[in-house]
mmCIF file as Biopython writes it, N, C-alpha, C and O atoms, coordinates in Angstrom:
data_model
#
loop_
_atom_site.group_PDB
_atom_site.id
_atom_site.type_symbol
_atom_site.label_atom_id
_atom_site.label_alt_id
_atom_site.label_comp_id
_atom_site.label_asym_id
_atom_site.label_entity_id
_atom_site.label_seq_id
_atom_site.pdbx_PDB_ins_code
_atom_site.Cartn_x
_atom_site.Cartn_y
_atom_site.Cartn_z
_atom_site.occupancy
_atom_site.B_iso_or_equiv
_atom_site.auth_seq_id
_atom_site.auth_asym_id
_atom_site.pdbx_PDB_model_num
ATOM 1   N N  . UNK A ? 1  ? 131.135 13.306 91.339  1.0 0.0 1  A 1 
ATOM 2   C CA . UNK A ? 1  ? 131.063 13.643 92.752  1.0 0.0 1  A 1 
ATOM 3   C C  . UNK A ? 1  ? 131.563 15.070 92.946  1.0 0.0 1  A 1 
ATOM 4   O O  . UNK A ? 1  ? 132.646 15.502 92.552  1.0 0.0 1  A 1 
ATOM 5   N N  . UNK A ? 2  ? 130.592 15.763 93.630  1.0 0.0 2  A 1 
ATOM 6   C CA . UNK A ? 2  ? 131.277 17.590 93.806  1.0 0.0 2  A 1 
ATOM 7   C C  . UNK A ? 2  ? 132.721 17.235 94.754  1.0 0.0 2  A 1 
ATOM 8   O O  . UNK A ? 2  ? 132.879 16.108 95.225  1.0 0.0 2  A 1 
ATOM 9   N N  . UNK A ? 3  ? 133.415 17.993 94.895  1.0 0.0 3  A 1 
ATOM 10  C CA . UNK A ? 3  ? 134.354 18.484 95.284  1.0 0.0 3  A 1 
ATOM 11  C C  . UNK A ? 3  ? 134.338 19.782 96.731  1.0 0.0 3  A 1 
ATOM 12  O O  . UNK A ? 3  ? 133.601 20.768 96.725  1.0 0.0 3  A 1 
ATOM 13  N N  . UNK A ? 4  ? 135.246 19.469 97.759  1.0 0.0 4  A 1 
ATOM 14  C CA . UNK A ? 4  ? 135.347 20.741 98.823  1.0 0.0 4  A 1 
ATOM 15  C C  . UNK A ? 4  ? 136.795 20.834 98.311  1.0 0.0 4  A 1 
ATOM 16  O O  . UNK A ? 4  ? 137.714 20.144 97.870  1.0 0.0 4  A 1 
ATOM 17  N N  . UNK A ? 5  ? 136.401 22.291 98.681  1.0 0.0 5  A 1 
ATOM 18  C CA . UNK A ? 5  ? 138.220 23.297 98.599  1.0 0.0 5  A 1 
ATOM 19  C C  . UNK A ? 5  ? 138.221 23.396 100.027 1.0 0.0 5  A 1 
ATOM 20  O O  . UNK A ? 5  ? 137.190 23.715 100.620 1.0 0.0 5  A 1 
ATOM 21  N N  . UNK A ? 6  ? 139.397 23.127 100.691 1.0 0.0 6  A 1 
ATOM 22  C CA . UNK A ? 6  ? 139.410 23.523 102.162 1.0 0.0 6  A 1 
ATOM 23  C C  . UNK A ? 6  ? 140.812 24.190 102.507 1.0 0.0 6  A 1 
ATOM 24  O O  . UNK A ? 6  ? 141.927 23.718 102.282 1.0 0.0 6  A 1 
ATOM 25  N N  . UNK A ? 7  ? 140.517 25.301 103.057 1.0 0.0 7  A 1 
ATOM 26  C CA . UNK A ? 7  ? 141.763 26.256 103.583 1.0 0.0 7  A 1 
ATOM 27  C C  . UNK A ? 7  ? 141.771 26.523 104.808 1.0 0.0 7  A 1 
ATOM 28  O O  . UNK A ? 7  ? 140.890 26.610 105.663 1.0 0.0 7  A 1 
ATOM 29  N N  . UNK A ? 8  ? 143.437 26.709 104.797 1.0 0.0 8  A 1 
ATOM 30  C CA . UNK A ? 8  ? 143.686 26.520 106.881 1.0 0.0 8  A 1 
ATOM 31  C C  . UNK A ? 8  ? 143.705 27.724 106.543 1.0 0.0 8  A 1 
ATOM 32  O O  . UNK A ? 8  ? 143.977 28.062 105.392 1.0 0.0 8  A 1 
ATOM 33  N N  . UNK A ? 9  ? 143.404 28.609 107.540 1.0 0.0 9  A 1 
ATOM 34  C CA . UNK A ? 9  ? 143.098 29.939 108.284 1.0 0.0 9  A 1 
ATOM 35  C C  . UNK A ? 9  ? 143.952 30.560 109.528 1.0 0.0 9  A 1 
ATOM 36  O O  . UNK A ? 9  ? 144.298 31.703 109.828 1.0 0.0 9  A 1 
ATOM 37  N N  . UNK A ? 10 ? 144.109 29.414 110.045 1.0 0.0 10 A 1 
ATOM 38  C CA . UNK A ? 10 ? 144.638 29.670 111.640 1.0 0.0 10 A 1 
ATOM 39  C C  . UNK A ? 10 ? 146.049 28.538 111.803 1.0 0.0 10 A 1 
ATOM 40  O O  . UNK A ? 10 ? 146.236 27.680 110.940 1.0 0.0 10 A 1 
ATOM 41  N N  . UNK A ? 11 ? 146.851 28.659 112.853 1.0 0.0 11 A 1 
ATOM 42  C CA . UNK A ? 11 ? 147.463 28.149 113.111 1.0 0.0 11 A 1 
ATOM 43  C C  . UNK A ? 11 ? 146.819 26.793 113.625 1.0 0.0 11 A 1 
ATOM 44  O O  . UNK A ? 11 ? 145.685 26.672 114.088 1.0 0.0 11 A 1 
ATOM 45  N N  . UNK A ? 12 ? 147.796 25.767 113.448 1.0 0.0 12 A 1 
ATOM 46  C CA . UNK A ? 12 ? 147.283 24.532 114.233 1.0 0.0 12 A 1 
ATOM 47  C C  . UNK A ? 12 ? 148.026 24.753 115.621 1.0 0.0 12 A 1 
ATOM 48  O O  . UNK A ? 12 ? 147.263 25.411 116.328 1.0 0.0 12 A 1 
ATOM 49  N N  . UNK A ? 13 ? 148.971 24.526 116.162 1.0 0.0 13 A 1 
ATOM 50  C CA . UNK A ? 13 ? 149.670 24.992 117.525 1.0 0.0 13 A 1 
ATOM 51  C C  . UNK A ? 13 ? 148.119 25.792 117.866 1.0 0.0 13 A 1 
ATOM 52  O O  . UNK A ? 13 ? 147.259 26.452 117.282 1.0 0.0 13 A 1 
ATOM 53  N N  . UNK A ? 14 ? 148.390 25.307 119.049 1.0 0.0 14 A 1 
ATOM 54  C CA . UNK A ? 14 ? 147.479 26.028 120.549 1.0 0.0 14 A 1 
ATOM 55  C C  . UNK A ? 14 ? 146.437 25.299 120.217 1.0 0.0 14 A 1 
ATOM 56  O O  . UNK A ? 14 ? 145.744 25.528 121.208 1.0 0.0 14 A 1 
ATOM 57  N N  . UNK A ? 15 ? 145.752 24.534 119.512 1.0 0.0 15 A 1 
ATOM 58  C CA . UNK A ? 15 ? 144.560 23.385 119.903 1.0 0.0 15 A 1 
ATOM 59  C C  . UNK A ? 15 ? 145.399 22.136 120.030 1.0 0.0 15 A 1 
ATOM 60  O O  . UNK A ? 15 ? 146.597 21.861 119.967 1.0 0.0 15 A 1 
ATOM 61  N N  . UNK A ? 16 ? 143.985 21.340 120.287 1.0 0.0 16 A 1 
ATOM 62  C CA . UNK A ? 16 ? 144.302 19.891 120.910 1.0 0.0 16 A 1 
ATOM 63  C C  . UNK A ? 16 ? 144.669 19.354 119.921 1.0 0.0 16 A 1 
ATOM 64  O O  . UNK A ? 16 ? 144.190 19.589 118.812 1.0 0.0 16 A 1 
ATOM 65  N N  . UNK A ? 17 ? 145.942 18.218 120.239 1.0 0.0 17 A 1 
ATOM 66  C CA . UNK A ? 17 ? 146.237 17.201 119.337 1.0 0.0 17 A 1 
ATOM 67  C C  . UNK A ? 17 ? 145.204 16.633 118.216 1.0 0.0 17 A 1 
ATOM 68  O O  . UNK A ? 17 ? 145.351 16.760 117.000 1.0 0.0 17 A 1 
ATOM 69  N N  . UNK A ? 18 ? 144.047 15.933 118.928 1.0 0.0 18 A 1 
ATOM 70  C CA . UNK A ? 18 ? 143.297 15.525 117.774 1.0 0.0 18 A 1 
ATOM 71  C C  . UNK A ? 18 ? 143.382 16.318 116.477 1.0 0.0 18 A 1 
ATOM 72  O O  . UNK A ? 18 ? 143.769 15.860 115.402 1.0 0.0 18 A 1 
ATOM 73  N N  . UNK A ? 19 ? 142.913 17.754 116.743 1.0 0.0 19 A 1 
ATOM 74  C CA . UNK A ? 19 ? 142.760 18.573 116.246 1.0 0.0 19 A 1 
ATOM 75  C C  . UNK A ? 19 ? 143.647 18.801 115.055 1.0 0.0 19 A 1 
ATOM 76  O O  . UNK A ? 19 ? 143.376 18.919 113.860 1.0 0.0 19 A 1 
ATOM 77  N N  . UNK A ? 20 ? 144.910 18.835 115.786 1.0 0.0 20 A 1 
ATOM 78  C CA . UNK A ? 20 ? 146.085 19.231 114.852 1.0 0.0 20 A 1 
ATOM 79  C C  . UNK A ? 20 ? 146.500 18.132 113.542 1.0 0.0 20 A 1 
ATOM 80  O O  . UNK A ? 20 ? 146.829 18.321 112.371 1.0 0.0 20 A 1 
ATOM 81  N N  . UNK A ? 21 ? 146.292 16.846 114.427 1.0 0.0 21 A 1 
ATOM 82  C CA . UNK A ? 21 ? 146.057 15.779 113.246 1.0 0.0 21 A 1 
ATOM 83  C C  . UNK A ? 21 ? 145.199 15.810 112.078 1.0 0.0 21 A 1 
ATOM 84  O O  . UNK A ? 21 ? 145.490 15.565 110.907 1.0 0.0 21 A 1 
ATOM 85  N N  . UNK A ? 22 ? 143.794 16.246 112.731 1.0 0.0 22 A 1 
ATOM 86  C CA . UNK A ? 22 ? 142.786 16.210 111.927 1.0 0.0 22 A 1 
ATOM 87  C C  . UNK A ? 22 ? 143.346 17.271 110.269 1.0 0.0 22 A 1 
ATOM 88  O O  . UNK A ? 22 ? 143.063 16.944 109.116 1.0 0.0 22 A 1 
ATOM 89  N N  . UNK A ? 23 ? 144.170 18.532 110.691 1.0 0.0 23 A 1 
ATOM 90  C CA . UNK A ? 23 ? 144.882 19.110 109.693 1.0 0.0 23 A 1 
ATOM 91  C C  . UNK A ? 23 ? 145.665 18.104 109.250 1.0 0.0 23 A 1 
ATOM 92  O O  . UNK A ? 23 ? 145.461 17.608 108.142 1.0 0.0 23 A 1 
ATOM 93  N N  . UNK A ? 24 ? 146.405 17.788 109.855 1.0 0.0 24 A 1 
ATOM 94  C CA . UNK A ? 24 ? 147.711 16.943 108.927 1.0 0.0 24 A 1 
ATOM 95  C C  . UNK A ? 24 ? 146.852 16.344 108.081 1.0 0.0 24 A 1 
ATOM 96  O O  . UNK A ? 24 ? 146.859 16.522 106.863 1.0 0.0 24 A 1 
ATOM 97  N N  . UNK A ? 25 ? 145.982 15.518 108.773 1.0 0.0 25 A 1 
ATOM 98  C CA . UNK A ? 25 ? 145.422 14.224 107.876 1.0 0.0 25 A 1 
ATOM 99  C C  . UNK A ? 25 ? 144.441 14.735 106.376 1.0 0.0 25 A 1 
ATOM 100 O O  . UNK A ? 25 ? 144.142 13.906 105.517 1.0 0.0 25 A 1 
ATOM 101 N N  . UNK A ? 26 ? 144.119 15.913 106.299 1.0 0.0 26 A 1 
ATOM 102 C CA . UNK A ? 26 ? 143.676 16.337 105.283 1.0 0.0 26 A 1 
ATOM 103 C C  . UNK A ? 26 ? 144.419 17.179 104.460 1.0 0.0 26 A 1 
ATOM 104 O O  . UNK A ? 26 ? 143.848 18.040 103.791 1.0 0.0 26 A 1 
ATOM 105 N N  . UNK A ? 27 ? 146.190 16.961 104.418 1.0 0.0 27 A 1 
ATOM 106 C CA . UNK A ? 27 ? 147.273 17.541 103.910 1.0 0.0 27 A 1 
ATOM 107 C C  . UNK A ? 27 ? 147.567 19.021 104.228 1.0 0.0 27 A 1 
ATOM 108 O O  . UNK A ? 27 ? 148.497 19.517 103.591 1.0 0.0 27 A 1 
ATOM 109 N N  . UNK A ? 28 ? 147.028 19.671 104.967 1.0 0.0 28 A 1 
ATOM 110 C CA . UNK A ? 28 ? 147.526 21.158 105.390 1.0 0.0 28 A 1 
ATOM 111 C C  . UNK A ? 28 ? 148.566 21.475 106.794 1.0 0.0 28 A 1 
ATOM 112 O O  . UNK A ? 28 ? 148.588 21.215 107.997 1.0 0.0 28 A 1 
ATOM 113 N N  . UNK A ? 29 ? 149.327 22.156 105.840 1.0 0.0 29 A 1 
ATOM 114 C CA . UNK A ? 29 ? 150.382 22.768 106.675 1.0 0.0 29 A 1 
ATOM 115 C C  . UNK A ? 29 ? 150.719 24.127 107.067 1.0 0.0 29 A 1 
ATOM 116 O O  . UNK A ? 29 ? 151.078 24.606 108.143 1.0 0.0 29 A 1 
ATOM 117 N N  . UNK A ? 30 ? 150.529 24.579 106.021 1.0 0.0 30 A 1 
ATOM 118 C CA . UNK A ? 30 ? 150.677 25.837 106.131 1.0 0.0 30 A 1 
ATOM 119 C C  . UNK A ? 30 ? 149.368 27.333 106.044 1.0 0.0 30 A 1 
ATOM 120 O O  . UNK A ? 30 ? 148.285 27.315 105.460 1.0 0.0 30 A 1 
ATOM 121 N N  . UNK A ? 31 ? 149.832 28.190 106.640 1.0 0.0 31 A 1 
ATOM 122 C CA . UNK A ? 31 ? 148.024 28.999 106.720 1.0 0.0 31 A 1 
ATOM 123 C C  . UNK A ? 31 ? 148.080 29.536 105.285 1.0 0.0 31 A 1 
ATOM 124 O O  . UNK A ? 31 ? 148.993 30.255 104.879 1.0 0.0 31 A 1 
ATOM 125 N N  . UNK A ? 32 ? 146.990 29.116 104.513 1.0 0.0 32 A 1 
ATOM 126 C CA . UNK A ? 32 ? 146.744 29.896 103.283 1.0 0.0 32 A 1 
ATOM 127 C C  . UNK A ? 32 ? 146.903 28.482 102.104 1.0 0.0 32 A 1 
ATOM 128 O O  . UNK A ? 32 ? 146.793 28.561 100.881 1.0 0.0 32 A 1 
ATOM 129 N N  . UNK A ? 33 ? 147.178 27.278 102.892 1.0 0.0 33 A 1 
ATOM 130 C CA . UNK A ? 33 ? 147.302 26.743 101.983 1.0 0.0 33 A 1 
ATOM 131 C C  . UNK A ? 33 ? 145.855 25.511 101.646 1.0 0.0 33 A 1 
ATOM 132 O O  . UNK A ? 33 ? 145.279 24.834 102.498 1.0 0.0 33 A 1 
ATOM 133 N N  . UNK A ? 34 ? 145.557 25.549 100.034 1.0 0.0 34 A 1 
ATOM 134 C CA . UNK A ? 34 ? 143.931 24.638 99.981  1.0 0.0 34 A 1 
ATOM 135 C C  . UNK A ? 34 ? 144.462 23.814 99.958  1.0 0.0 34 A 1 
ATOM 136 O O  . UNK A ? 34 ? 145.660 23.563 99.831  1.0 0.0 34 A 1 
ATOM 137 N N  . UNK A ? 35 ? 142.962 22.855 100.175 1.0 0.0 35 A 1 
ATOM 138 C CA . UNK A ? 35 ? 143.368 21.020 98.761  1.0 0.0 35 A 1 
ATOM 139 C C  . UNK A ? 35 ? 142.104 21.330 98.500  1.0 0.0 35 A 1 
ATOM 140 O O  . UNK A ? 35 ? 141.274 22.145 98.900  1.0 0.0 35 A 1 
ATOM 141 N N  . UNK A ? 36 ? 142.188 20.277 97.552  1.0 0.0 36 A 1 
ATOM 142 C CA . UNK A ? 36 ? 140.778 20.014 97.213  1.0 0.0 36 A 1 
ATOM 143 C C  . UNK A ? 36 ? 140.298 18.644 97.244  1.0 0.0 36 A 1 
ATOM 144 O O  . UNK A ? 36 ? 141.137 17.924 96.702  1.0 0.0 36 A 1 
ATOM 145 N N  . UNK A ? 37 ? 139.159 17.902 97.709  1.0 0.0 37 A 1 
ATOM 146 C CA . UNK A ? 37 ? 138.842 16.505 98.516  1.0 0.0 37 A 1 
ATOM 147 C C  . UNK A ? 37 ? 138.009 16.666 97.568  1.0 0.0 37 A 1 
ATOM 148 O O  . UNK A ? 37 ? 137.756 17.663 96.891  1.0 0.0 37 A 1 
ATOM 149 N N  . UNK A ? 38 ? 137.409 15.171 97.548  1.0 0.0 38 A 1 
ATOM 150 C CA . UNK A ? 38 ? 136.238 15.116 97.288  1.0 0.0 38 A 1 
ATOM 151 C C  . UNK A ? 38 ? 135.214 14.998 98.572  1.0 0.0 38 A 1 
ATOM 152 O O  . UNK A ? 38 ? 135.499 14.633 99.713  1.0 0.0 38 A 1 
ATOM 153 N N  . UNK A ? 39 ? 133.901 15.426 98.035  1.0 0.0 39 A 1 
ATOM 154 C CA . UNK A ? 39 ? 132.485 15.643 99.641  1.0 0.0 39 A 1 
ATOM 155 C C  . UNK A ? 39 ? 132.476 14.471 99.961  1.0 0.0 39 A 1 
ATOM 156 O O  . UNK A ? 39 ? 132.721 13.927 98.884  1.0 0.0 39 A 1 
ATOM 157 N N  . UNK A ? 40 ? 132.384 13.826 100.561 1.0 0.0 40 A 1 
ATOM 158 C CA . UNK A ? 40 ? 132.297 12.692 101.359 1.0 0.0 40 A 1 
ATOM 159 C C  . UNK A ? 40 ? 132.161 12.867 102.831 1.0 0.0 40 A 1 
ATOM 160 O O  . UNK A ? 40 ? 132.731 13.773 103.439 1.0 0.0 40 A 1 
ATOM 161 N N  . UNK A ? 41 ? 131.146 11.696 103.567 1.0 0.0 41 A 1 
ATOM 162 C CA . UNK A ? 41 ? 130.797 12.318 104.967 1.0 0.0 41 A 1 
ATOM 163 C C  . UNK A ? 41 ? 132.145 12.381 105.551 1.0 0.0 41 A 1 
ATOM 164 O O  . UNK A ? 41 ? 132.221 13.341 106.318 1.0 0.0 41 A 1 
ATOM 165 N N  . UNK A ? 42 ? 133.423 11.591 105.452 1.0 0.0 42 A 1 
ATOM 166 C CA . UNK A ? 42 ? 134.780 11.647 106.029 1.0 0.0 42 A 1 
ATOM 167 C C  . UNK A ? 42 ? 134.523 13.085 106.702 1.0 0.0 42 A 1 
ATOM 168 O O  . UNK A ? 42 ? 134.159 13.684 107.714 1.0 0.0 42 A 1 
ATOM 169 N N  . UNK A ? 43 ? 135.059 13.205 105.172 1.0 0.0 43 A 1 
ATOM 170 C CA . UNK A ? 43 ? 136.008 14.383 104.422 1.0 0.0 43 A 1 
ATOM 171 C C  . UNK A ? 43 ? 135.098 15.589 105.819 1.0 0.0 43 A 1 
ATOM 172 O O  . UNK A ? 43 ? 135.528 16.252 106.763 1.0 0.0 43 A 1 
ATOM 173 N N  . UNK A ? 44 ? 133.960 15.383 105.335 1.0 0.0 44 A 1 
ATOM 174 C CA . UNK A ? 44 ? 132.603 16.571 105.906 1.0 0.0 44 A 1 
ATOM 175 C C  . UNK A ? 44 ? 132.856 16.482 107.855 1.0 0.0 44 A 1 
ATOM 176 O O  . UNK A ? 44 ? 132.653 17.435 108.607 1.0 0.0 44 A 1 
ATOM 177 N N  . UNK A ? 45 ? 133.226 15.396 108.195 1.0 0.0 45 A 1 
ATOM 178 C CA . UNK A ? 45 ? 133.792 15.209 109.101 1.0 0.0 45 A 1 
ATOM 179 C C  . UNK A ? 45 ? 135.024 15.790 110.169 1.0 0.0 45 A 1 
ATOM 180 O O  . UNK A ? 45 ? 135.104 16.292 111.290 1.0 0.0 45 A 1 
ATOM 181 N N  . UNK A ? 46 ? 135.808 15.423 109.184 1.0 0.0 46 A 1 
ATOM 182 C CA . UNK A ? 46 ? 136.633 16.269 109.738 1.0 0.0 46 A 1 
ATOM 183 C C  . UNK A ? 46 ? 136.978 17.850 110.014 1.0 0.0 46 A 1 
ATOM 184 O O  . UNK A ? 46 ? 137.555 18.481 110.899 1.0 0.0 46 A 1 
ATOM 185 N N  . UNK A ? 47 ? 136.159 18.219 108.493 1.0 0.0 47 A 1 
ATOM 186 C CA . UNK A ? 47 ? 135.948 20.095 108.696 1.0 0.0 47 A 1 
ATOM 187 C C  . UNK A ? 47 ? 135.187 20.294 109.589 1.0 0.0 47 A 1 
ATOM 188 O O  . UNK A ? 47 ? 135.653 21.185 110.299 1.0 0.0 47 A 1 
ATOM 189 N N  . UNK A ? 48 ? 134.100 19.886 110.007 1.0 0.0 48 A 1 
ATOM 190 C CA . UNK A ? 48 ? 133.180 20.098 110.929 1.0 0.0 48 A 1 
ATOM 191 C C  . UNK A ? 48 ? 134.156 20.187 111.991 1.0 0.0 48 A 1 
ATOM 192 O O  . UNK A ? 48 ? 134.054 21.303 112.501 1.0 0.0 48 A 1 
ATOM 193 N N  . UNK A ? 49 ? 135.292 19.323 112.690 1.0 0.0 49 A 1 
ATOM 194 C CA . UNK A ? 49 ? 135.813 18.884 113.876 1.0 0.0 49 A 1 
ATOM 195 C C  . UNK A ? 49 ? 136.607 20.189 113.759 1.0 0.0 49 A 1 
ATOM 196 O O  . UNK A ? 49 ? 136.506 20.866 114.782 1.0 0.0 49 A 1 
ATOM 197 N N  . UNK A ? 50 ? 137.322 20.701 112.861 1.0 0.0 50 A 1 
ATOM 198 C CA . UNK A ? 50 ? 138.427 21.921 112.609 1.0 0.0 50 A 1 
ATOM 199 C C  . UNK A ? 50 ? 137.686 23.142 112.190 1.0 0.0 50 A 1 
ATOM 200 O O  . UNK A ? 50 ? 138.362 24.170 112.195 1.0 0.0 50 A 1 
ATOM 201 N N  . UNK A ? 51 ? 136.341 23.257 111.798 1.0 0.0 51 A 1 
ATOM 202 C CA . UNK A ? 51 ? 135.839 24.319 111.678 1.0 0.0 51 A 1 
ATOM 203 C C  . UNK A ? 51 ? 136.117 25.792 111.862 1.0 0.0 51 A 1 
ATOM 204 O O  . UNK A ? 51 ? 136.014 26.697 111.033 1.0 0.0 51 A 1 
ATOM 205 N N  . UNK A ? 52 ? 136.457 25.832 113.010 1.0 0.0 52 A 1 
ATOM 206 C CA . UNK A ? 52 ? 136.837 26.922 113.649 1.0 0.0 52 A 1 
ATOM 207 C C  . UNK A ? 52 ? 138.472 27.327 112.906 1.0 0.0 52 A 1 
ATOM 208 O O  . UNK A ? 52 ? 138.873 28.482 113.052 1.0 0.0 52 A 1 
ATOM 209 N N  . UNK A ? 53 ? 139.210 26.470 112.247 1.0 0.0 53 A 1 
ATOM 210 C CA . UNK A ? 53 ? 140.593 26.571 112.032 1.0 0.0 53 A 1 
ATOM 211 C C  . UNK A ? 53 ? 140.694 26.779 110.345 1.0 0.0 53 A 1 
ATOM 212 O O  . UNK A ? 53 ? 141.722 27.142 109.774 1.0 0.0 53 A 1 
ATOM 213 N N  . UNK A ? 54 ? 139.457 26.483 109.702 1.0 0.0 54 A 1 
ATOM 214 C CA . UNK A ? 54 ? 139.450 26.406 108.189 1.0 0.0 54 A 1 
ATOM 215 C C  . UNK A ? 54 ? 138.277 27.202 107.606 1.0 0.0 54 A 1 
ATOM 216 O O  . UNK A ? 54 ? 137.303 27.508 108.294 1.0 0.0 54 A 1 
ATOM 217 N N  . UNK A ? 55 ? 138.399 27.511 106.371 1.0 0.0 55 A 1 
ATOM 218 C CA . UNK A ? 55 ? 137.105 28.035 105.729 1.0 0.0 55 A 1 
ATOM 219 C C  . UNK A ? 55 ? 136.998 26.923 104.508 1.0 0.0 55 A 1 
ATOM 220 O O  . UNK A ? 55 ? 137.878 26.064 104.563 1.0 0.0 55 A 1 
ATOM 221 N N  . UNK A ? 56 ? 136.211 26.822 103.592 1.0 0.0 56 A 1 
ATOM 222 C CA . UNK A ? 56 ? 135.722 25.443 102.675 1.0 0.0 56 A 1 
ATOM 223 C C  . UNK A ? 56 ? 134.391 26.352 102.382 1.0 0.0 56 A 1 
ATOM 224 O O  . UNK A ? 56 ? 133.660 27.166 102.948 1.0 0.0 56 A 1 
ATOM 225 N N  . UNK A ? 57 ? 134.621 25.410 100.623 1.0 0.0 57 A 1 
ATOM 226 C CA . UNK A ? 57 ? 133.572 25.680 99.726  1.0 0.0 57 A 1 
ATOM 227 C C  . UNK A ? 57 ? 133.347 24.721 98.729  1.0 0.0 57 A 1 
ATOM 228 O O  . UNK A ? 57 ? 134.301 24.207 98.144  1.0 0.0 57 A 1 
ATOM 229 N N  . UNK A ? 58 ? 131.940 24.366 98.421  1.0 0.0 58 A 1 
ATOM 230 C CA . UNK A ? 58 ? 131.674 23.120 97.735  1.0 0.0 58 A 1 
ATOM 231 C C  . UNK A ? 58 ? 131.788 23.601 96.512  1.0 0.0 58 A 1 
ATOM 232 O O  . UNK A ? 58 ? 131.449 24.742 96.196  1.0 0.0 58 A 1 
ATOM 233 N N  . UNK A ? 59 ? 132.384 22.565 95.576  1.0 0.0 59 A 1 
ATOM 234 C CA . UNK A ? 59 ? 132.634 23.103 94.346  1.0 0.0 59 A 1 
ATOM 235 C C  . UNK A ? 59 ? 131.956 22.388 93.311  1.0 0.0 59 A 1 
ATOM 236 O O  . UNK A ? 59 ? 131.896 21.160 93.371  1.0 0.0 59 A 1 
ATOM 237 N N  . UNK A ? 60 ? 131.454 23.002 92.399  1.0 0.0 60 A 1 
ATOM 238 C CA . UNK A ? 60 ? 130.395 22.171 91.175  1.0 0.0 60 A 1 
ATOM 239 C C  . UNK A ? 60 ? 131.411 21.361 90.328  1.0 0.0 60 A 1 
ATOM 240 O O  . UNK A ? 60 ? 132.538 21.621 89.905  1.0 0.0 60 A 1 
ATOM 241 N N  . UNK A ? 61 ? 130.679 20.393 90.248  1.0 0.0 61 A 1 
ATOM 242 C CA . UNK A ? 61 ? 131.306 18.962 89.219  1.0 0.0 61 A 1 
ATOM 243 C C  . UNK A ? 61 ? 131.180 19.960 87.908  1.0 0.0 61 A 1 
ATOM 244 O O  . UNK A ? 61 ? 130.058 20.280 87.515  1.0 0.0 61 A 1 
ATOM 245 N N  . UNK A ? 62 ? 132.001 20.291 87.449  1.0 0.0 62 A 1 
ATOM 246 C CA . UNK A ? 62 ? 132.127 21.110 85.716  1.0 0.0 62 A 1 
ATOM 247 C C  . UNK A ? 62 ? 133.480 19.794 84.958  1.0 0.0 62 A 1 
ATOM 248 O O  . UNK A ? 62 ? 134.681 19.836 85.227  1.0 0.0 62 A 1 
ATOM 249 N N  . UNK A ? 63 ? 133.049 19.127 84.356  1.0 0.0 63 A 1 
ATOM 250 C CA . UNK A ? 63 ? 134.223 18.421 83.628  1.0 0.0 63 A 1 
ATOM 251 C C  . UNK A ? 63 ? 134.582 19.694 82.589  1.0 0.0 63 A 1 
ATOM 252 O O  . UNK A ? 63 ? 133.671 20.463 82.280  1.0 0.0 63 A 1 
ATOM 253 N N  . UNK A ? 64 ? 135.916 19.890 82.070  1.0 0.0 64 A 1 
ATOM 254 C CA . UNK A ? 64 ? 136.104 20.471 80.907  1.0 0.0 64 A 1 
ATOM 255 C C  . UNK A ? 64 ? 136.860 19.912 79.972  1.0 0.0 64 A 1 
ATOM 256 O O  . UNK A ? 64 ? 137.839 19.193 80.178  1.0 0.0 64 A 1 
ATOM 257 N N  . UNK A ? 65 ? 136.325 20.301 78.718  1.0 0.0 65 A 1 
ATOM 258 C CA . UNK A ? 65 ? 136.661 19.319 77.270  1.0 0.0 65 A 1 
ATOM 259 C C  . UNK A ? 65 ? 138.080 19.987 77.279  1.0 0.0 65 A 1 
ATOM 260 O O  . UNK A ? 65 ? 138.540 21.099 77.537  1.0 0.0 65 A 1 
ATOM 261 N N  . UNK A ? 66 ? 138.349 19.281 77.042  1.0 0.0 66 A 1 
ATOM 262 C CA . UNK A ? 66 ? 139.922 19.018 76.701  1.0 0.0 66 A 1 
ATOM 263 C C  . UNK A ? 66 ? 140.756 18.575 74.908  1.0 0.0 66 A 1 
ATOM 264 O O  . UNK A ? 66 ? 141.972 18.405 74.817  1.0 0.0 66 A 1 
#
């Protein structure tokens, strides 16, 4: 399954609650800080709703040998 990298950009303060949850709930706190999810419509969900507050990039399934 590919992978999103998603980074907060902006402050959460000064939007709506939902909003601010919608960060919590995808582990970001701080500006500058990623995760990485897997794509899932959720996941696709919620960036869409915070859009404006994050930037995200789909990332290619690469397993590496180990």
């Amino acid at each position: 399954m590919a992978k999103i990298k998603i980074t907060l950009t902006r402050s959460r303060y000064g939007f709506k609650k939902d909003q601010r949850d919608t960060v919590k709930a995808l582990g970001l706190r701080k500006i500058g800080q990623s995760v990485v999810k897997d794509n899932t419509p959720v996941i696709r969900g919620m960036v869409d709703k915070i859009k404006h507050m994050v930037k995200y990039e789909i990332l290619d399934e690469q397993k590496e040998d180990r």
